[in-house]
C-alpha positions in Angstrom: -12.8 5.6 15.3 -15.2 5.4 12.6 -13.3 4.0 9.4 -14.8 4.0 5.6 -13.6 2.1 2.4 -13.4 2.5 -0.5 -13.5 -0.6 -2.5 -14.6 -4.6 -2.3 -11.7 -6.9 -3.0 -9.6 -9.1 -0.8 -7.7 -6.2 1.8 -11.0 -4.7 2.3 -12.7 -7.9 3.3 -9.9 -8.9 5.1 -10.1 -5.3 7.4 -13.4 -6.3 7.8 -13.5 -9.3 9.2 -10.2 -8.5 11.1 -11.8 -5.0 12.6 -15.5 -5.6 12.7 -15.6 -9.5 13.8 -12.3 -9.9 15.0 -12.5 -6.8 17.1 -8.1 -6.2 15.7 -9.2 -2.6 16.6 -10.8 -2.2 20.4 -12.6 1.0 19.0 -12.6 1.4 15.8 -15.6 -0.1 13.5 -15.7 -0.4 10.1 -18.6 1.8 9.3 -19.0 2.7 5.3 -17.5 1.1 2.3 -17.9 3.0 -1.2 -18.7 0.3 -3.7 -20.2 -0.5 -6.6 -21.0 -4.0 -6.5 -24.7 -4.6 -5.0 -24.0 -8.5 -4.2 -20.9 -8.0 -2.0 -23.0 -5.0 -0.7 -25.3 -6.4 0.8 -23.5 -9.4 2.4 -21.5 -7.2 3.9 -24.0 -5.3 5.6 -25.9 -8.6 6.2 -22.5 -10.1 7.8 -20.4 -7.3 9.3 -22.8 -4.3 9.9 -21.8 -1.9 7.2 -23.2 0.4 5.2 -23.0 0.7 1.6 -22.5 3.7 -0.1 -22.8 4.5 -4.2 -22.0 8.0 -4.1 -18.5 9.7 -3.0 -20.3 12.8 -1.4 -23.0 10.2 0.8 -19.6 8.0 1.9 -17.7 11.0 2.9 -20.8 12.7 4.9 -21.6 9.3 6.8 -19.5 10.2 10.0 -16.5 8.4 9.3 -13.0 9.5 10.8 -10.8 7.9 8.2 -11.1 6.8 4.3 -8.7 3.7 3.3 -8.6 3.1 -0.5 -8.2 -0.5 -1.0 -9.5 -0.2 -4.7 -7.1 1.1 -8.0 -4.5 3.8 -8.9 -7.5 4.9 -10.9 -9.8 5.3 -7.5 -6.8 7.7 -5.7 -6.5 9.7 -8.8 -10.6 10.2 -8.6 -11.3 10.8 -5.4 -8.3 11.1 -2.9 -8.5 15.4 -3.2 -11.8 15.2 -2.6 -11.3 13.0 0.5 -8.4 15.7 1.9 -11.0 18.4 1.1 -13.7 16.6 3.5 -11.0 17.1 6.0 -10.5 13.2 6.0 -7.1 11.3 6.6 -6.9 9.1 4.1 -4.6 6.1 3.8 -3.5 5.0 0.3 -2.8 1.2 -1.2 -2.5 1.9 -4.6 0.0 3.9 -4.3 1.4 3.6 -8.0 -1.0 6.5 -8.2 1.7 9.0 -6.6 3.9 8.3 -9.3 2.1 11.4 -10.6 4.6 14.2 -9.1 1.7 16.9 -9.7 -0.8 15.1 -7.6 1.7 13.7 -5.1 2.4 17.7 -4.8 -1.5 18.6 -4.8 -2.2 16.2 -2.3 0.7 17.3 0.1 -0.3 20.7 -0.1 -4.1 20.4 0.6 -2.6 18.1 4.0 -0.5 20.9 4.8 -3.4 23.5 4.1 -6.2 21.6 6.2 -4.4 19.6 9.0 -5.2 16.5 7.3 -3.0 13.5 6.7 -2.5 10.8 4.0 -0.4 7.6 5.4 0.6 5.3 2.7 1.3 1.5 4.3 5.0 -0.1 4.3 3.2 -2.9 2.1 5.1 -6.1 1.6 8.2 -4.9 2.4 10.3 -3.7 5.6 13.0 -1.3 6.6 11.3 1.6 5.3 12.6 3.5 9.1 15.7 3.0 8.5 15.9 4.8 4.7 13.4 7.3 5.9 15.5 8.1 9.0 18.7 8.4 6.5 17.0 10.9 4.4 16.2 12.9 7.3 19.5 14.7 6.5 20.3 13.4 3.1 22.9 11.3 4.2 21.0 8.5 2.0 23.2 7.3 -1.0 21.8 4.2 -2.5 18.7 2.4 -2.6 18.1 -0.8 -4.1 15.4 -3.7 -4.6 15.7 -6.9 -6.0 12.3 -9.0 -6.5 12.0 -12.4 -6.9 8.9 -14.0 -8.0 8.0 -17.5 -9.5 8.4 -18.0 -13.1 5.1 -18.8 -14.1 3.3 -15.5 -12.5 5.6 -13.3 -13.5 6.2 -14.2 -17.2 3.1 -16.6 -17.8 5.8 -19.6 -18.8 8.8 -22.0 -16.7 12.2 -21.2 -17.2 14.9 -23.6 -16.6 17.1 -21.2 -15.1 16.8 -17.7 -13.2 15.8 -15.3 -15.5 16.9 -11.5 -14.8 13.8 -9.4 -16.9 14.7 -6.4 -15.5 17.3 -4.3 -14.6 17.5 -0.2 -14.3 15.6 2.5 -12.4 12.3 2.3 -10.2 10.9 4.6 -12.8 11.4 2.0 -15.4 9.9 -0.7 -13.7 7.2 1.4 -12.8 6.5 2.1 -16.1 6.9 -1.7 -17.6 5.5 -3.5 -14.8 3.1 -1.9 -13.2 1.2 -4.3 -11.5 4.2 -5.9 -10.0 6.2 -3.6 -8.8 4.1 -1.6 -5.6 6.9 -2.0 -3.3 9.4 -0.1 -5.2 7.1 2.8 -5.1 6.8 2.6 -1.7 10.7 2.7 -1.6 11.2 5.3 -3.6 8.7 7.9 -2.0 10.7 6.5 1.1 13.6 7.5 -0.1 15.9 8.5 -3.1 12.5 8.7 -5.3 11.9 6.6 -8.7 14.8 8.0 -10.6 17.5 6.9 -8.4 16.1 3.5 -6.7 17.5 0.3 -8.8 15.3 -2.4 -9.5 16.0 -6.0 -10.5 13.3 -8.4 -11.0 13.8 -12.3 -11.3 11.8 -14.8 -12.5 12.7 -17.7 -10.9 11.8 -21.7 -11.1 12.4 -22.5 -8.0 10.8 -19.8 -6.2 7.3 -20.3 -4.8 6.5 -16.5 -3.5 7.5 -13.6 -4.1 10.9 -12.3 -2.2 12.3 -8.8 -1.8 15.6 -8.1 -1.2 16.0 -4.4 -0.2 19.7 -2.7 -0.1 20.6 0.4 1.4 24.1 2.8 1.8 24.3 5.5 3.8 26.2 7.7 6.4 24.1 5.6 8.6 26.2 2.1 7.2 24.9 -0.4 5.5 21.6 -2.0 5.4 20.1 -5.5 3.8 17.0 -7.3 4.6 15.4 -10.2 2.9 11.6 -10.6 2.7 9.7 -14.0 1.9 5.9 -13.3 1.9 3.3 -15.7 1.8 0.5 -15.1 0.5 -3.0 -14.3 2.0 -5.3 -17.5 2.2 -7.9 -16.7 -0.2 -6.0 -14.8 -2.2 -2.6 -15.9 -3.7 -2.0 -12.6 -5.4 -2.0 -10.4 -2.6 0.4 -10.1 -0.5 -0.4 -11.3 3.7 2.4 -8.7 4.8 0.8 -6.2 2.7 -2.7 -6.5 4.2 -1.5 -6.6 7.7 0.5 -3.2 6.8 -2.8 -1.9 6.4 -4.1 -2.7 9.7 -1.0 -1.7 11.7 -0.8 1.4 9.8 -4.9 2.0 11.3 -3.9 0.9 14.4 -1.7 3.9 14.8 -3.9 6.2 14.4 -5.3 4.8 17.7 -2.4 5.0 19.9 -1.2 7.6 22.1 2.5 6.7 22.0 4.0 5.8 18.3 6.8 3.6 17.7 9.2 4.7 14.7 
């Protein structure tokens, strides 16, 4: 499997080195990367074999199988329809973009249209089978994540205490704090969507990473799991889980029998 990427931060290096030098993938290759920066260009070619593209139209024709976008909301929004149209599957990061009910509903419809798929990662968070499976029928009735993070990142200042800065619906939080708040989009499109997923978000002193509580009720039972994630290496802002989520997600696409 021939993979492409769009973008030239920290998860795309990281699939990278994982698929192309670390052979993660017995297979797959990481062919094509849609970039703008010439530097990281042409180290990567240099380093891990790939080829750099400038234009959408020259990425998409370059044989590739499958387009991951490990860029910005801004990059789905521009190019994801014309990836589905190339008859591409496509996975999403960003997926703040699909906040966007119209293009969430463009999107699914050009899938449905042209046999294509879009796979959007679990991220930094778990449990996602369990609220999908209970919204399989409905029988989902609450949702709820509660984020931790240290102090200092979150609000730019210490606290002395735990500081709750906000409370109400995914939608909110979307809206207020959208660069830290990914995984209660992924939750919502999982399962009650944004207007019925509670979100709580902590800054707290004595945390040093970010943790994710994530709550569920159903006809199922009950369901809680607690999430600690480091961060990656060379990255503190990203998310370790988050990236691997990527490459579990592409090492689906390779296997002939699918757990969950």
């Amino acid at each position: 499997m021939k993979i492409g990427i769009i973008g030239g931060g920290t998860v795309a290096t990281f699939l990278i080195k994982s698929i192309n030098v670390d052979q993660r993938l017995p297979g797959c290759t990481v062919d094509s990367v849609f970039l703008r920066r010439a530097d990281v260009a042409e180290a990567w070619e240099r380093d891990y074999g790939t080829r750099a593209f400038t234009e959408m139209e020259a990425f998409l024709s370059s044989g590739i199988d499958i387009v991951v976008e490990a860029a910005t909301v801004e990059a789905v929004r521009d190019y994801a329809e014309l990836v589905i149209s190339k008859r591409k599957d496509l996975v999403i990061i960003s997926v703040g973009a699909l906040v966007d009910q119209e293009l969430y509903d463009r999107l699914n419809e050009s899938c449905r249209q042209l046999g294509t798929h879009i796979h959007l990662p679990s991220g930094a968070i778990g449990g996602l089978d369990v609220i999908h499976s209970a919204m399989a029928l409905g029988q989902l009735d609450e949702v709820s994540l509660t984020t931790r993070k240290p102090a200092a990142s979150l609000l730019g200042r210490q606290v002395d205490a735990k500081e709750v800065v906000f409370d109400g619906t995914a939608t909110e939080a979307i809206s207020r704090f959208p660069k830290n708040i990914n995984v209660a989009i992924v939750l919502s499109l999982a399962g009650l969507g944004c207007d019925n997923t509670r979100v709580k978000i902590v800054a707290d002193p004595e945390a040093t990473k970010n943790i994710h509580t994530i709550e569920a009720v159903g006809s199922f039972g009950k369901m809680s799991i607690q999430l600690e994630n480091d961060p990656m290496p060379d990255n503190p802002k990203t998310s370790y889980l988050a990236a691997l989520s990527v490459l579990s997600t592409l090492k689906k696409q390779t296997e002939r029998i699918s757990i969950g």
